[in-house]
Phi, psi and omega in degrees: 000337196264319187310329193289310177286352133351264194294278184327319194273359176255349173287299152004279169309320184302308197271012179269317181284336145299338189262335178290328189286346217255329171259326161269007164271342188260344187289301170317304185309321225266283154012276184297323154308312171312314209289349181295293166342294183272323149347276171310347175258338170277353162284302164326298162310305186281350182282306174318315138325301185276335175316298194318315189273344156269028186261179165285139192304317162229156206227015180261176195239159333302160171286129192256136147278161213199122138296152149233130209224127184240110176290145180315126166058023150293146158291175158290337195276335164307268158024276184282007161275307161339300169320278168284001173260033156264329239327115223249316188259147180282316212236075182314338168299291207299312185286331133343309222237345138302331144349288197276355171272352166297348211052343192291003200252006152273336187249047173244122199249154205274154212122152176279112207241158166230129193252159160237129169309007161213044183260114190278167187306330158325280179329289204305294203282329176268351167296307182331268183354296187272004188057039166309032182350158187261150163222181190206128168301109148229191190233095164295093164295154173312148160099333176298134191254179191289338160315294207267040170268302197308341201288289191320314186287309169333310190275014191247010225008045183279344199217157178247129197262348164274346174269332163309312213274343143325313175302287172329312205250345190233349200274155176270150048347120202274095197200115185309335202298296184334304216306328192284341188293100141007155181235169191128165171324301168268058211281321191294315160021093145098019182224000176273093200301099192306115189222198160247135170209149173258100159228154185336116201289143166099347171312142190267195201291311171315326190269344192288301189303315176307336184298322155340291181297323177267011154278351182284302188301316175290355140328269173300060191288153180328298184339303197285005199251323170305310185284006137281347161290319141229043182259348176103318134000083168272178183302313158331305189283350187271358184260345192282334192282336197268286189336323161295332182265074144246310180305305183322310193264136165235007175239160216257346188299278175338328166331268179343262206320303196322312184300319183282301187311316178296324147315306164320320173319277200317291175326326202261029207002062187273173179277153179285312162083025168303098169322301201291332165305328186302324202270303179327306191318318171310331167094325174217177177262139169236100257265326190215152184236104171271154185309332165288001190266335182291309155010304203280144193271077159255180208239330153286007179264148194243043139251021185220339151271154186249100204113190187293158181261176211289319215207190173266169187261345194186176181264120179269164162233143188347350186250345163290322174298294159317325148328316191284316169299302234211051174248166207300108156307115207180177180235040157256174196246305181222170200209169178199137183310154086358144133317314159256025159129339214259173189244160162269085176288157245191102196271343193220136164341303184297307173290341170305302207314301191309291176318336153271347181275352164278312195274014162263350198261000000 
């Protein structure tokens, strides 16, 4: 009996220690699922976070831009910092940690970019990527002189206006034409080709010219330089004679003819007699050129020197330079302007004399 009761109390004690490990493994279990639970929601949370922290740094209109400029071998932790104290970015870490789950973060290449603050961290991180460099426009009219060539870039914030003109006047470029070039302030002068170009934001200054220059040449091709050649013509006078007809002519039909009178001049070894030389000599544009302006002692004035000026006066553009190639056969000598652009040409002194006392009368 006693043994029985024993025997009971330990079957007892055995199913008490079971059933207690059995409420603690359900306890564990139990544990472990909240803390899963909360784990995956606190995972949740933070993924929703950093998604949130890759949206665009502001989502309000207008959207404000930021150059940025990625230097050779920035870091990424650089990168995001830049980033954000531009702010372009919400989070430098979210951005970081797209990076590195993204793979990009070795494969951000270097350039000058234009961001937006509502350009989200993908946009941002796939320009890098893809090196979408920024680039930026400007327009060089026919006719433009090397000032306001300088102008232009100046008001586009592209040059620095004392190291262009450092460039202009000292740097070398490897282009045959230069070597024949006058040295001085306006050694380039009617050699910056008028074109339209896309270049790269952040271009220096040398390059921008060179970029220039070399529109020129692919203009001005041998062809073109042989059939100035035999016209009597080296490439320097073909481009200062098509700069005079650039300023001259403002309709394009007229190039031609403008180009045969200056020939005649020249052949018949009259002074050419160029308003527009005059203004250059000057130095400014003047709406009107009075006699005392003929006057001034220049080497461009052509009414006071004889032949073609040293250089050009301002950038022809191709249809001057053809004109000059191809110009109109004739016997006039002068020409005199219009109120509206176009001219009265002239074979003898005595009819010019008229033909200005008619558009003045």
């Amino acid at each position: 009996m006693i043994e029985f009761n024993r025997f009971s109390r330990l079957t007892n004690a055995f199913r008490g220690r079971i059933s207690h490990g059995l409420r603690s493994k359900r306890l564990t279990r139990l544990i472990i699922y909240r803390l899963f639970i909360l784990g995956l929601f606190g995972l949740l949370v933070a993924l929703i976070t950093v998604r949130l922290l890759w949206l665009p740094a502001s989502r309000t209109s207008p959207a404000e831009t930021k150059q940025m400029q990625i230097l050779p071998n920035t870091s990424s932790y650089q990168i995001a910092e830049n980033l954000y104290r531009e702010g372009l970015i919400r989070n430098q870490t979210a951005f970081l940690i797209y990076l590195r789950f993204s793979g990009y973060e070795r494969q951000l290449k270097a350039g000058t970019y234009i961001l937006s603050n509502q350009m989200s961290v993908q946009e941002i991180v796939q320009k890098f990527y893809l090196n979408e460099i920024s680039t930026t426009k400007f327009t060089i009219p026919e006719g433009y002189t090397l000032m306001q060539v300088e102008e232009v870039l100046v008001e586009k914030g592209l040059i620095n206006r004392e190291r262009w003109r450092t460039v202009i006047q000292e740097e070398n470029f490897a282009y045959p034409v230069l070597a024949s070039l006058p040295a001085g302030n306006n050694r380039l002068e009617g050699f910056l080709f008028p074109a339209t170009y896309e270049i790269a934001v952040g271009m220096g200054e040398a390059e921008i010219v060179d970029l220039m220059l070399k529109c020129y040449q692919q203009n001005v091709t041998p062809a073109v330089r042989e059939k100035a050649r035999e016209r009597g013509l080296n490439e320097l006078a073909l481009i200062t004679f098509a700069s005079l007809v650039e300023k001259e002519a403002r309709l394009a039909e007229e190039r031609p003819i403008i180009a045969g009178v200056i020939f005649n001049r020249l052949r018949s070894k009259m002074l050419l007699r160029i308003d527009a030389t005059v203004q250059y000599a000057l130095g400014e544009h003047r709406e009107r050129i009075y006699y005392r302006d003929l006057e001034i002692d220049s080497p461009y004035n052509t009414y006071r020197y004889p032949g073609l000026p040293p250089g050009p006066i301002a950038s022809p553009g191709m249809e001057a330079i053809e004109a000059v190639l191809n110009p109109t056969e004739h016997d006039y000598y002068y020409y005199v302007a219009k109120p509206d652009g176009s001219h009265v040409f002239s074979r003898t002194f005595e009819e010019h004399k008229r033909a200005r006392r008619q558009l003045r009368s």
